[in-house]
Every structure is written in C-alpha cells, then in structure tokens.
Backbone as a chain_set.jsonl record, in Angstrom:
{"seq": "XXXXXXXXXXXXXXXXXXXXXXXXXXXXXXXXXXXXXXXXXXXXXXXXXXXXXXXXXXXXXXXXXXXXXXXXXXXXXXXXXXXXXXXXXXX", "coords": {"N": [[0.825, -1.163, 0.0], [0.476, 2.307, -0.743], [1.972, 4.805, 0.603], [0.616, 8.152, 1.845], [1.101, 11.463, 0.57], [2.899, 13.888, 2.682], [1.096, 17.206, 2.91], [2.826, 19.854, 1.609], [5.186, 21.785, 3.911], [6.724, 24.247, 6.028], [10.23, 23.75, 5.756], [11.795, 22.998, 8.922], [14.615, 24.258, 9.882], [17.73, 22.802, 11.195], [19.117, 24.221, 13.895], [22.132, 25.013, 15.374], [23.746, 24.169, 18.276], [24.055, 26.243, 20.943], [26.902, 27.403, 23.041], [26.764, 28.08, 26.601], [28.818, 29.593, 28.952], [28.676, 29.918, 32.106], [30.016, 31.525, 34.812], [30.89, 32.741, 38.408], [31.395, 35.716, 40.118], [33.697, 34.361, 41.742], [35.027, 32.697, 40.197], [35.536, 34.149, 38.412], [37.231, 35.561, 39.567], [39.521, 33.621, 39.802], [39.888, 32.321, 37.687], [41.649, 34.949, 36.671], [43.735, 34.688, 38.791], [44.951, 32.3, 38.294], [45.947, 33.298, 35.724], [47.77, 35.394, 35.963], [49.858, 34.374, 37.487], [50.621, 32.32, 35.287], [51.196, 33.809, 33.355], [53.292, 35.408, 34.754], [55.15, 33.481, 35.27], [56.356, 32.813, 32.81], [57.207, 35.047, 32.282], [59.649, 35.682, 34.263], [60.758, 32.919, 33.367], [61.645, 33.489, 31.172], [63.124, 36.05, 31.313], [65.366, 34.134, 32.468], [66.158, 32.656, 30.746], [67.042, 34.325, 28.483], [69.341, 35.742, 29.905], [70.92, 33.685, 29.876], [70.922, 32.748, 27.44], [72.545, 35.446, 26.451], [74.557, 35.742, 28.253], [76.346, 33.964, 28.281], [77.436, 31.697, 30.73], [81.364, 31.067, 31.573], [83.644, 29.224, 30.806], [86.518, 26.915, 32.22], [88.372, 26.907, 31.03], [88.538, 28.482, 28.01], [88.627, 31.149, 28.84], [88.944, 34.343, 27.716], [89.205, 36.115, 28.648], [90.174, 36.459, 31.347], [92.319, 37.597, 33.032], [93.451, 38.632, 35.824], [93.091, 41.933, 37.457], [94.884, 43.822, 39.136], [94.853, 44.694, 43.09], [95.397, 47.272, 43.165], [94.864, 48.553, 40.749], [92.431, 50.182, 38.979], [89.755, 48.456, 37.04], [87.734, 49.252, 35.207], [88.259, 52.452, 33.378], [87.56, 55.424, 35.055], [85.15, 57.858, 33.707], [84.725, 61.485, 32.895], [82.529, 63.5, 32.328], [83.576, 66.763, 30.156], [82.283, 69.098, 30.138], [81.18, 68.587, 32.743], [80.098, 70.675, 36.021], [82.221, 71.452, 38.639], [81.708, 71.624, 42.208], [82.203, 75.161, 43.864], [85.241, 75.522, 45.756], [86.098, 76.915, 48.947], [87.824, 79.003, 50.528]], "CA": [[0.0, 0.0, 0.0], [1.259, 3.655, -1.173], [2.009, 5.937, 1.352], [-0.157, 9.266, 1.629], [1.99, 12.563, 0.917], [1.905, 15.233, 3.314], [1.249, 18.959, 2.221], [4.3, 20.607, 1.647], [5.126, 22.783, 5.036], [7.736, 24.616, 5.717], [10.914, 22.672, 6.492], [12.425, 23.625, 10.079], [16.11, 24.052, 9.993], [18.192, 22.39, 12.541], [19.839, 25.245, 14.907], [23.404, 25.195, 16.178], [23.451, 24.646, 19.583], [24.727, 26.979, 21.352], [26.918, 27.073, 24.466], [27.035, 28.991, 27.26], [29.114, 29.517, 30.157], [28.209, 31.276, 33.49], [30.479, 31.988, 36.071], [30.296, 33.731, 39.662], [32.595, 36.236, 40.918], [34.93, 34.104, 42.497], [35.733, 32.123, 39.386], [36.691, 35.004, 37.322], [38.987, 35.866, 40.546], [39.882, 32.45, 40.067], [40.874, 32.569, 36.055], [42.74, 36.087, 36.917], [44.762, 34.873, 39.55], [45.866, 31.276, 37.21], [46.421, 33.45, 34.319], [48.573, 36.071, 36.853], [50.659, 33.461, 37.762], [51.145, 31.932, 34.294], [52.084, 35.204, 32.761], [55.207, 35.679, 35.647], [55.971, 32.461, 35.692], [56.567, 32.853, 31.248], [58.163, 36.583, 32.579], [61.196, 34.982, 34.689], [62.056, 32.073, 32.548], [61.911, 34.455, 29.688], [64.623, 36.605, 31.805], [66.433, 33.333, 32.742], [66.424, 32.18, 28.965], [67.549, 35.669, 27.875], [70.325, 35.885, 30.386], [71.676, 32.602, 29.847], [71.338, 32.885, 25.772], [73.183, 36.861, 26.122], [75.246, 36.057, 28.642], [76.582, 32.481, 29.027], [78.775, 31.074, 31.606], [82.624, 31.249, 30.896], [84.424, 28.107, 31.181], [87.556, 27.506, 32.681], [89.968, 26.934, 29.641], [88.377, 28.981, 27.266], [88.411, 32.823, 28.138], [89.638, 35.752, 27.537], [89.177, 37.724, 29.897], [90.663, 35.605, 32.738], [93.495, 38.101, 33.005], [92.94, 39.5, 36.824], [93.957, 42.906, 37.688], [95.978, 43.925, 40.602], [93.928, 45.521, 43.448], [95.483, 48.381, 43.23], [94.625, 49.156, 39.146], [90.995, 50.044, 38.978], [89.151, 47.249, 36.005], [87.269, 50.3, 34.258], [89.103, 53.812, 33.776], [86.521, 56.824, 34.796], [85.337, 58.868, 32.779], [84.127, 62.381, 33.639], [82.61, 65.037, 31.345], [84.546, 68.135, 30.322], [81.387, 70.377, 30.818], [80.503, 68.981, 33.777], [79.986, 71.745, 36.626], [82.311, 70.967, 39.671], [81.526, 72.74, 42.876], [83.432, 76.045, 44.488], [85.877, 75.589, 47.08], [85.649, 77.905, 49.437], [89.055, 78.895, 51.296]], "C": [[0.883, 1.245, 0.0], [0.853, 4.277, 0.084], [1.414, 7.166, 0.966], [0.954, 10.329, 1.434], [1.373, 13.766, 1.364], [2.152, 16.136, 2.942], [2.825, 19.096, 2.386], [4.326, 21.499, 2.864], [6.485, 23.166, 5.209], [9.072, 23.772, 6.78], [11.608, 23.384, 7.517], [13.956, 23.369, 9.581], [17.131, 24.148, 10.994], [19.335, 23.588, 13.187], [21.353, 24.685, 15.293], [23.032, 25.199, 17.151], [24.514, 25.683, 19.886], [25.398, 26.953, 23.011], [27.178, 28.28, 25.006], [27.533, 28.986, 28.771], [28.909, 30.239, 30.764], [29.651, 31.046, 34.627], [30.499, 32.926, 36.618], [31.953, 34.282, 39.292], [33.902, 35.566, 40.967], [35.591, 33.187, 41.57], [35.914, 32.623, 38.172], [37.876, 35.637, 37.879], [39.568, 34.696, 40.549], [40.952, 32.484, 38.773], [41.672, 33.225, 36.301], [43.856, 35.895, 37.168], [45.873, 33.877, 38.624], [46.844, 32.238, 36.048], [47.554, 34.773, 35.143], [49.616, 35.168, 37.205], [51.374, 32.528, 36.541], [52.093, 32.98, 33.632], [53.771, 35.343, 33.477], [55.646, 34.573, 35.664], [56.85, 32.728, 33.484], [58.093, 33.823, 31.905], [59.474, 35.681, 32.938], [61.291, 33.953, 33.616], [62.299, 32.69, 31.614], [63.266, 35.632, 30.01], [65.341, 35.372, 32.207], [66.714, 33.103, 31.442], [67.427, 32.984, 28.55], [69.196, 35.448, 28.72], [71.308, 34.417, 30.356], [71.91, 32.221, 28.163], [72.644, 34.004, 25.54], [74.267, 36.435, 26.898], [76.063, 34.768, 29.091], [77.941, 32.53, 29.931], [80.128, 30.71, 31.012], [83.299, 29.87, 31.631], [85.54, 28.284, 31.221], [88.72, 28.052, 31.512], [89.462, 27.651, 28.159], [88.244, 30.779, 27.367], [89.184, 33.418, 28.22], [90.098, 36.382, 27.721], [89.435, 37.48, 31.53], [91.99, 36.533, 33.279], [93.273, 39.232, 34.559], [93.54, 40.788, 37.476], [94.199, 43.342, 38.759], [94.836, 45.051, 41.449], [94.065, 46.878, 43.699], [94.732, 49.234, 41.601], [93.102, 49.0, 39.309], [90.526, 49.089, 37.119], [88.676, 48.596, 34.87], [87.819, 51.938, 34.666], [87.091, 54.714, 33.853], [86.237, 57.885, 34.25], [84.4, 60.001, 32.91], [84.193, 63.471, 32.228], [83.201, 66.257, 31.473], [83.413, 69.098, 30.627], [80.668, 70.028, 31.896], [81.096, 70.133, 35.283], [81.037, 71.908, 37.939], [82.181, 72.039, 40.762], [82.814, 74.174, 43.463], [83.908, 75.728, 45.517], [85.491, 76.694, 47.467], [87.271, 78.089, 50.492], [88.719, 79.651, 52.285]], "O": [[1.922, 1.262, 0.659], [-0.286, 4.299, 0.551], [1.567, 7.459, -0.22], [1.901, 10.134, 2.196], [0.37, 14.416, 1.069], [3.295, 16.332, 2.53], [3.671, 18.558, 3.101], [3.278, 22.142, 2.915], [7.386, 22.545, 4.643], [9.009, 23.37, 7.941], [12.102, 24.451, 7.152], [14.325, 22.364, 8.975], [17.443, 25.186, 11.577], [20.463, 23.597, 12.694], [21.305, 23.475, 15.514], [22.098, 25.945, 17.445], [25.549, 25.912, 19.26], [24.739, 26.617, 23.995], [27.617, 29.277, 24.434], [26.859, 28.501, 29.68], [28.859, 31.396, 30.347], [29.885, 29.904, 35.023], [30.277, 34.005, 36.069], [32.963, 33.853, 38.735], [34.944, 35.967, 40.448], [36.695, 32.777, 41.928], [36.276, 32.043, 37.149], [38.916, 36.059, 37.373], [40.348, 34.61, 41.498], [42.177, 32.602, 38.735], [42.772, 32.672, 36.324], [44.848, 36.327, 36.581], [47.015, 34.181, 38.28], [47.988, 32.019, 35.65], [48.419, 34.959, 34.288], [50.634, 35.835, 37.016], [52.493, 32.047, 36.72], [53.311, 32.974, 33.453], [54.896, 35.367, 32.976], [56.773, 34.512, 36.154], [58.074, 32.737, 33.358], [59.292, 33.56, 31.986], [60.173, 35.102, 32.106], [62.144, 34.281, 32.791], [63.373, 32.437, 31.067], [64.129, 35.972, 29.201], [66.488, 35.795, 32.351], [67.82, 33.513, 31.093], [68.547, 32.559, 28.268], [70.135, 35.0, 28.061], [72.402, 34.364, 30.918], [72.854, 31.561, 27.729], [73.567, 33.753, 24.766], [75.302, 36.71, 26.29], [76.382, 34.637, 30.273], [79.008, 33.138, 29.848], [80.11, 30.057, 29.968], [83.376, 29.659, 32.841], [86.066, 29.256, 30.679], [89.46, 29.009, 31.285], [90.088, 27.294, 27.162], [87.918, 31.537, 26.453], [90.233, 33.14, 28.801], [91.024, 37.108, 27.36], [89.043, 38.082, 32.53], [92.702, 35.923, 34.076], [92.989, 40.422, 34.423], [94.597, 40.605, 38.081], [93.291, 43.071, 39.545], [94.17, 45.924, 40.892], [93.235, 47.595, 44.257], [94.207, 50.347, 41.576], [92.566, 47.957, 39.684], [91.234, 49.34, 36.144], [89.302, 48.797, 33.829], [87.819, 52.482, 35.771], [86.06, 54.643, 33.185], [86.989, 58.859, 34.265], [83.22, 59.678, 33.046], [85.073, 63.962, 31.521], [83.381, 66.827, 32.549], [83.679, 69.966, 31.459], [79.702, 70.704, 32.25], [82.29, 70.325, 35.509], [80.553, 72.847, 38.571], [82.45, 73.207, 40.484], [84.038, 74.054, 43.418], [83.115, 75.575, 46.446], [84.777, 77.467, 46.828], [87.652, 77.107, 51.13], [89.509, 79.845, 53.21]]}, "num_chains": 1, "name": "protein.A"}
C-alpha cells in the first residue's frame, strides 16, 4: 500500500546549539589569579632564557678575559665630562 503525501510545510532548519558559560565572581577571581601566575611564571624564565642565551657562563679553559687585575689598578678607567659643573671651594 502507497504511502499518503503530506502537504508541503515549511521545512524547520536544525539550529546550532549553542553554548554557554556562566560563572560567579569568584571564578573570574579564580581565572585572573591562574592566568597572573602563568604570565610571571613565562616573565622569569623568559629573563632566565635571555640571560643565559646573552650572557653564558665562561668556562675555565676557554676565556679571555681571565686576566685578573691587581687591586690596586681600577678594572674600568673613569670617565668624567669636560662640561661637567664641579663645585666652588671655598678657602
């Protein structure tokens, strides 16, 4: 036996669900504080990284600059501007 056909109507079209999250107060002070703590924790190793890429550790038999200077000879000479101001004695 043939099936009846039904009127034409209009066809529904299936929705996206949609999601939605709620949170209180205390678990967007919650996210904050995680993502506060991720951030500095990135910060320092990102200055340990840096300072250990720029500035590496000098091994024994390879430097340079192993040459130690007497404690009387100052390491860096000083260097003092010609226009700077110096004060008046006063006799």
């Amino acid at each position: 036996m043939a099936q009846k056909k039904k009127p034409a109507t209009r066809k529904k079209r299936k929705t996206a669900k949609r999601f939605r999250f709620q949170l209180s107060l205390a678990g967007v002070a919650g996210i904050a504080v995680v993502a506060f703590c991720l951030f500095l924790w990135m910060f320092l190793l990102g200055i340990w990284a840096g300072q250990t890429i720029l500035l590496p550790s000098a091994s024994s038999g390879n430097t340079k600059t192993s040459v130690h200077a007497s404690s009387n000879e100052q390491p860096v000479k000083i260097l003092k501007p010609e226009g700077k101001k110096s004060p008046v004695k006063s006799q």
